[in-house]
N, C-alpha and C positions, 0 to 999 in steps of 0.2 A: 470100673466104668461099665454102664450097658447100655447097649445101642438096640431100639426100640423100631422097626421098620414098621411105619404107618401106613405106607403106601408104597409101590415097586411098580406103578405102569406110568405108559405115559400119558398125556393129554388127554386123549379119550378114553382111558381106563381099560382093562379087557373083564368081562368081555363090552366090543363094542358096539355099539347100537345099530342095530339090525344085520350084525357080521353073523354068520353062520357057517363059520369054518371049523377047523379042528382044537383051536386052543380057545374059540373064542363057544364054542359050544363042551370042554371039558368039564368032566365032572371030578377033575383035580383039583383042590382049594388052594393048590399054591399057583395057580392057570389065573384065578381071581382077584383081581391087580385094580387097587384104587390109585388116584396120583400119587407121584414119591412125596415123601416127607417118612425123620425119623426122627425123633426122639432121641437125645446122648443123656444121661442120668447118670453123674460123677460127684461124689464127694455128698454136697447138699443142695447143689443143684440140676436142675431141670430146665436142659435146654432142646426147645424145636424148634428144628429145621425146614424151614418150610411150609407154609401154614395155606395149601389149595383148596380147593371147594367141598371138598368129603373129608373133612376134618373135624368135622361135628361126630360124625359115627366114627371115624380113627379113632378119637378120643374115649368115645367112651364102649367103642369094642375092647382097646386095649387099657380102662382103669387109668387114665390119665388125671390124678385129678390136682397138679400144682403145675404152675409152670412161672422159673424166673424171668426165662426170657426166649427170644425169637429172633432168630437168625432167617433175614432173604437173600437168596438166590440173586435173583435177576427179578422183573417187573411183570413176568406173564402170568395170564390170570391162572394158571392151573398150579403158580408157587405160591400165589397171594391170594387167591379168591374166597378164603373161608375164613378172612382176618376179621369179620360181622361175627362169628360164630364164639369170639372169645371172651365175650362180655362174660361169662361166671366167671372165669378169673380173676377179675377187678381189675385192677392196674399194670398193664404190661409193658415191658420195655418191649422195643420193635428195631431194631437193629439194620440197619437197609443204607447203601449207597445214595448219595444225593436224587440221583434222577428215579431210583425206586421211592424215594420217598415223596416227590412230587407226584406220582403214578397215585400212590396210595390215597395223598389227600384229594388229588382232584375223585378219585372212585368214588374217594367217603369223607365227604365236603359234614356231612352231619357230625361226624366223631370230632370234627378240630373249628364247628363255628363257636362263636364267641360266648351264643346261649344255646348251650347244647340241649334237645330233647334229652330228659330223663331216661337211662337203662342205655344207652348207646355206650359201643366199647368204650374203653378207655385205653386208649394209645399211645404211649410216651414213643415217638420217634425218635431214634440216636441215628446220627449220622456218621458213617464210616467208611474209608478209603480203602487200602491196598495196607497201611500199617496197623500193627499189631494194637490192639485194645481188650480190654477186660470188663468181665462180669464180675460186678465184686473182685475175688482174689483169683478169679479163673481164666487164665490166658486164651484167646484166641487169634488166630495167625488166619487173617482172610490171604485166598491163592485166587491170583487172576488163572481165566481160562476165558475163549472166545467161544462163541454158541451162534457159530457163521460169522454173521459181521456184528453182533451183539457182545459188546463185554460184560461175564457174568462174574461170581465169585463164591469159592469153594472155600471151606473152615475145615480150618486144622485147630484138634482142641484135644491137647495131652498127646500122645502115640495115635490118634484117630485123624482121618480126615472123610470129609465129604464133600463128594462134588456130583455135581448133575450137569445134565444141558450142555457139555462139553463135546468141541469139534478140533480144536488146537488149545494149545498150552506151550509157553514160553519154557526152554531150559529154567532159566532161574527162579521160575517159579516148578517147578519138578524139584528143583535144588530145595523146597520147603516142604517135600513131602519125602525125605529122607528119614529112613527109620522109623518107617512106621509097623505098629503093630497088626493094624486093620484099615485098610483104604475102602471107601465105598464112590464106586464109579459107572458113569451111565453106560448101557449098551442095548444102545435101539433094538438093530436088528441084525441078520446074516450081512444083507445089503446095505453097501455103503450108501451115508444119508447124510447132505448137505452141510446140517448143522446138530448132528450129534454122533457122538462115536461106533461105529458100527461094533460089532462082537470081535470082530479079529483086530480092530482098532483097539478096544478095552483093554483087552489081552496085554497088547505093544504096550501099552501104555504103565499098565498094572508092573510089565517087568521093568521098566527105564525105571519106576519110584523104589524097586527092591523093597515093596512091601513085603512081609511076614505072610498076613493072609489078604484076600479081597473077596467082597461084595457085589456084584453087578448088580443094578435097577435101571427103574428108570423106562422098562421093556415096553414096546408093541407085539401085537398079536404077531407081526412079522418075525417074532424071534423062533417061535415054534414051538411046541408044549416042555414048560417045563423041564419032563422027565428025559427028556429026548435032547436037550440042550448042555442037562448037566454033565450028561456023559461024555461030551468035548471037552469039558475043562481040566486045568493041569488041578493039582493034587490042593495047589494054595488057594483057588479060583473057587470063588461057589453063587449061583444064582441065589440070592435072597427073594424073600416072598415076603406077604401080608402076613403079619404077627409074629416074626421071626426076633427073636431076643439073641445079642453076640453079648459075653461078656468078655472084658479086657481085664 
């Protein structure tokens, strides 16, 4: 398996527009943060995670050029905003919770009317809950997590899981993220933040699942440059960046 990190900021990307701070003025390329989304590539297929508005350059910064399916997050536009951008694909399954998928159609009323303009995505919408479903022969195990008072949902797929936009999580869903090889999980900032896991939150969090190794994304410019961040972390712990390849 390889996990393909497309993006590792958050909402507004760093650097952010018109910030003129220290990480958001670095001239470190791992400082240079589009929205999260990654890429898992196992077996023969090719699965994204997250498909937000800089997906068009993800894609073809990092050589994307199949993909079976799409996994969403939750409904906000910075997980879904570049689902316009996948029409060379041709026909894509799209993977999403009930209310993600009414989010989707009312966006993009042209992709699902009856006489579609010509060259518009094409969007097979699959609907999926809290139980376990597959891509073809490939398991995936969606994990509830809250994003405030937002129910989101995190994939586990083989010894990997991904989760974003997480502020709590139920024990029995921790109980699904047992034995993992490689956990990838949000962490904003130093400072604790309403609806997403702060950095020493992460951390908590990374030890209760007794992953192997972890990932943090997901970052604001609040987290602090890079190089100066990594040095806090335990030995299993590693900030991810843009174009970062894990193999499992």
């Amino acid at each position: 398996m390889k996990i393909v990190f497309l993006g590792t900021g958050t909402s507004t990307g760093i650097p952010q527009i018109g910030c003129k701070c220290a990480v958001c003025t670095s001239d470190d390329k791992r400082d240079k943060r589009l929205r999260s989304s990654v890429v898992v590539q196992t077996g023969s297929k090719t699965v994204l995670i997250d498909c937000g508005p800089d997906f068009r350059m993800q894609v073809l910064t990092n050589n994307i050029e199949a993909l079976d399916a799409i996994l969403i997050t939750h409904g906000h536009y910075d997980h879904l905003g570049g689902l316009d951008d996948i029409r060379p694909f041709g026909d894509t399954k799209v993977y999403a919770e009930s209310n993600v998928i009414q989010q989707i159609k009312s966006t993009m009323p042209y992709c699902f009317a009856e006489k579609r303009y010509p060259g518009v995505p094409l969007i097979d919408l699959i609907e999926i809950g809290e139980e376990d479903f597959y891509i073809d022969d490939l398991k995936v195990t969606p994990v509830r997590a809250m994003h405030a008072r937002l129910p989101v949902l995190g994939f586990r797929i083989g010894n990997m899981a991904y989760l974003t936009d997480v502020k709590s999580i139920a024990p029995e869903e921790i109980e699904k993220l047992k034995s993992l090889d490689v956990l990838v999980v949000n962490a904003l900032r130093i400072k604790e933040h309403i609806a997403h896991f702060s950095l020493s939150e992460a951390l908590d969090f990374v030890t209760d699942t007794g992953a192997k190794q972890a990932y943090l994304t997901h970052f604001s410019h609040d987290l602090g440059k890079h190089a100066d961040v990594e040095k806090l972390l335990p030995l299993n712990v590693h900030l991810a960046y843009d174009g970062l390849n894990v193999r499992i």
